[in-house]
Residue frames relative to the residue before (quaternion, step in Angstrom):
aa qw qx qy qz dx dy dz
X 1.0000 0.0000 0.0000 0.0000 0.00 0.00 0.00
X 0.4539 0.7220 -0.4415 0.2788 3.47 1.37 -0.22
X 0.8159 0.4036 -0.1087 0.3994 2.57 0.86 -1.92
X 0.4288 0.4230 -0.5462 0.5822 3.94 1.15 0.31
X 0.5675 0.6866 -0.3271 0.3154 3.72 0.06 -0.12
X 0.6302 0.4709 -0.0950 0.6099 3.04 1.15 -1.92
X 0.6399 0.5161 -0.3826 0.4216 4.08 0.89 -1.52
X 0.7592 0.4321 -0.3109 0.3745 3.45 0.72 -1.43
X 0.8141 0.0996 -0.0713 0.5676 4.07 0.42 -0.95
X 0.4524 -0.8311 0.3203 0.0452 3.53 0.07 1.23
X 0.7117 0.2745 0.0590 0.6439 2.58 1.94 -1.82
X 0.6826 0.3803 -0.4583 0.4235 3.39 0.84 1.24
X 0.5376 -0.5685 0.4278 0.4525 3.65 -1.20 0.63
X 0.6404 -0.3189 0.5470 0.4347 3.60 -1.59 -0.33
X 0.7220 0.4278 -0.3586 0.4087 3.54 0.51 -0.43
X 0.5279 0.6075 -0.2586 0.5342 3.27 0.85 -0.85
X 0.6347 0.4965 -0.2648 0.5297 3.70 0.62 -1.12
X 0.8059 0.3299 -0.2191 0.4401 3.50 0.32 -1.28
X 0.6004 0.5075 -0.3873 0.4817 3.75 0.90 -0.25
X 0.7589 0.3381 -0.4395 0.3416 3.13 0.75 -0.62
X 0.6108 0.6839 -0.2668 0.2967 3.66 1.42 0.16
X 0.2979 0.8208 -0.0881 0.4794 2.21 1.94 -0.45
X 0.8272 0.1550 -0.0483 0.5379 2.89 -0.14 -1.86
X 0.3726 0.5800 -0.5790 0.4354 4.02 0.94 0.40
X 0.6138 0.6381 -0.2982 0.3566 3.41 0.27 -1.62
X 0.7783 0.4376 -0.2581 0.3690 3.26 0.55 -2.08
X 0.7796 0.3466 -0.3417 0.3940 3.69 0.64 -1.02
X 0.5336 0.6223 -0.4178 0.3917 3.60 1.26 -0.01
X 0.6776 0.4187 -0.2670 0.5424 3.81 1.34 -0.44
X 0.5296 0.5941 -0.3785 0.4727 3.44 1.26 -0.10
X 0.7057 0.4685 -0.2484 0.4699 3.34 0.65 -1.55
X 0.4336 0.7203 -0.2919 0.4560 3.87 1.41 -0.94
X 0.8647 0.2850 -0.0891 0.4040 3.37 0.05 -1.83
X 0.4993 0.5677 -0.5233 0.3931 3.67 1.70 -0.54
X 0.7230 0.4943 -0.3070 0.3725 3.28 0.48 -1.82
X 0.5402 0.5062 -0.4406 0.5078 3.60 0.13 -0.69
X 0.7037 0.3449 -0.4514 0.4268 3.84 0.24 -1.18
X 0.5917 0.5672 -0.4077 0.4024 3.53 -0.11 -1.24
X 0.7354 0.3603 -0.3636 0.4440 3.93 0.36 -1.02
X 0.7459 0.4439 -0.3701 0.3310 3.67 0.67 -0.61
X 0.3664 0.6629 -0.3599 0.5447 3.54 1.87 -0.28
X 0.6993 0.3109 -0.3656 0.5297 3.69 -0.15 -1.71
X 0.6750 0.3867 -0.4380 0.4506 4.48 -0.33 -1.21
X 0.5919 0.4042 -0.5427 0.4379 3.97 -0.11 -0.74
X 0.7094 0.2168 -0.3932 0.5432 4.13 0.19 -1.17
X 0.6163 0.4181 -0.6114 0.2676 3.39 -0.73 -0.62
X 0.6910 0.5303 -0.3103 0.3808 4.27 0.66 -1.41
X 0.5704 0.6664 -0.2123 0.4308 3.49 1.70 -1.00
X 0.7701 0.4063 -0.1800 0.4577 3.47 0.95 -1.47
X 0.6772 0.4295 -0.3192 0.5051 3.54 1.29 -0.89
């Protein structure tokens, strides 16, 4: 996978590459786990009030 790496961004290290996936990943599982919270928050009140 290195070397598709190297083909795709010539002018970046493997590290660089992997940090910058990384940090995709990270705010994509963040943004995931907010929404998800917020929905189990709004059903807990909504199950609470009715």
């Amino acid at each position: 996978s290195s070397v598709f790496a190297e083909t795709m961004f010539p002018d970046r290290s493997d590290f660089e590459y992997d940090y910058e996936t990384l940090r995709t990943t990270g705010v994509v599982l963040a943004a995931i786990m907010f929404v998800s919270g917020i929905l189990i928050a709004l059903s807990k009140s909504r199950s609470s009030l009715s």
